[in-house]
N, C-alpha and C positions, 0 to 999 in steps of 0.2 A: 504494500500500500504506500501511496507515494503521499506523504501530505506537504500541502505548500504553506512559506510561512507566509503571511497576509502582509509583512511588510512589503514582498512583491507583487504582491496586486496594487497596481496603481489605478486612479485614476485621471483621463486625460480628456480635456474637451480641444478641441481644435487642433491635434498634435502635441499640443504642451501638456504637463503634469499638470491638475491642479495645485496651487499651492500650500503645501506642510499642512496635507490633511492627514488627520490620524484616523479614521475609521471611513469607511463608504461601503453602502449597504447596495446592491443590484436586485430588485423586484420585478419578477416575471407576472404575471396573472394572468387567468385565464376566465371569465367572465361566463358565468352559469346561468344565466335567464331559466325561469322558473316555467316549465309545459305541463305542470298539474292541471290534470281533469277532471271531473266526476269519477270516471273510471279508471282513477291510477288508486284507488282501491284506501284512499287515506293516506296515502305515503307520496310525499314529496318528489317529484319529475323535475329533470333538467335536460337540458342539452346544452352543447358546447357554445360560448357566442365569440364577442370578440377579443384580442388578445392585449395584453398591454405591458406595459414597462416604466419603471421609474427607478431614479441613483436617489440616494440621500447620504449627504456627507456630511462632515463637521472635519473643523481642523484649526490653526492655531494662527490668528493674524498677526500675518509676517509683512508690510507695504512694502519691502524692498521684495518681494517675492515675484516668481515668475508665475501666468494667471492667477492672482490672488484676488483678497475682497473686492480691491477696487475695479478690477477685468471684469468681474462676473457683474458688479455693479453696472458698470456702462454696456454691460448685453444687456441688462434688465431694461436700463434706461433710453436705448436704442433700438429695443424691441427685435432682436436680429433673432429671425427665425429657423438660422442653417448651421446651427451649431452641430458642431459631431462629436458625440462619445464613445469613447472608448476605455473599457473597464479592461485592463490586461495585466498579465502576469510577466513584467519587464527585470528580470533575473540576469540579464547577461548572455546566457546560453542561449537562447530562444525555445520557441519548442512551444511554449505554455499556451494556454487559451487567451482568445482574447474577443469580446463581446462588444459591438459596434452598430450605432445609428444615430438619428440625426433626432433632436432636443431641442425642447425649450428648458429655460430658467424659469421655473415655476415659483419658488421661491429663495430668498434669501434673508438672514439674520445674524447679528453681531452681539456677543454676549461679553459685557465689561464688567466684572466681578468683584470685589473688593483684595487684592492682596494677589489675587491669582491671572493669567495669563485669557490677555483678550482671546475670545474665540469667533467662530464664525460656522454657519452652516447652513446647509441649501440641499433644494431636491431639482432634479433635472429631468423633463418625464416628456417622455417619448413619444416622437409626431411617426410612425411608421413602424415598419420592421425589426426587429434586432438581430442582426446577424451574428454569426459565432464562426468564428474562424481559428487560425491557428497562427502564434508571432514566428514571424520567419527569423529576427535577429532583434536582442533585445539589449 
């Protein structure tokens, strides 16, 4: 069993890392519309409906950082609809999976704490498909 450490799972929106994120969440879903009848007998029907996708991050505000708060800020505030992400597993070696498609910035938040270190985080949710591929060189 191969397990990866999640320090190399990065995530990246437009080719860049985002910046000194310490956790990011990747959410698949698959949407169950309810086909209950009279005659499904009392018991709850579904079928399969449409698919979906969203990131949620958090991470530690760095302004000298590469896409940091203030990047994702001016997506938000530019409204820029052709963002791309990409959740991958960037080790060096290559090899690892790597989960891709095109986003909006749904949300964003900055959290300044008393004593402890500014934070920041945001969900990124998905206009399309999400492709799974594999990193050629990482």
């Amino acid at each position: 069993m191969a397990v990866i450490n999640g320090t190399t799972m990065l995530l990246l929106v437009d080719g860049t890392t985002v910046g000194c994120t310490r956790s990011a969440t990747l959410n698949i879903n698959n949407d169950a519309p309810d086909s209950s009848c009279k005659s499904s007998s009392g018991w709850a029907s579904h079928i399969l409906g449409q698919r979906s996708w969203d990131v949620s991050f958090d991470g530690l505000y760095d302004p000298s950082g590469a896409f940091n708060f203030e990047a994702l800020f001016d997506e938000i505030y530019e409204r820029d609809e052709t963002l791309i992400m990409e959740f991958a597993q960037v080790d060096g070696t290559g090899g690892g999976e790597v989960y891709r498609g095109n986003c909006l910035i749904t949300s964003l938040s900055m959290t300044a704490d008393m004593e402890q270190p500014v934070t920041y985080s945001g969900t990124l949710t998905g206009t399309g498909e999400l492709y799974k591929s594999t990193v050629a060189t990482s």
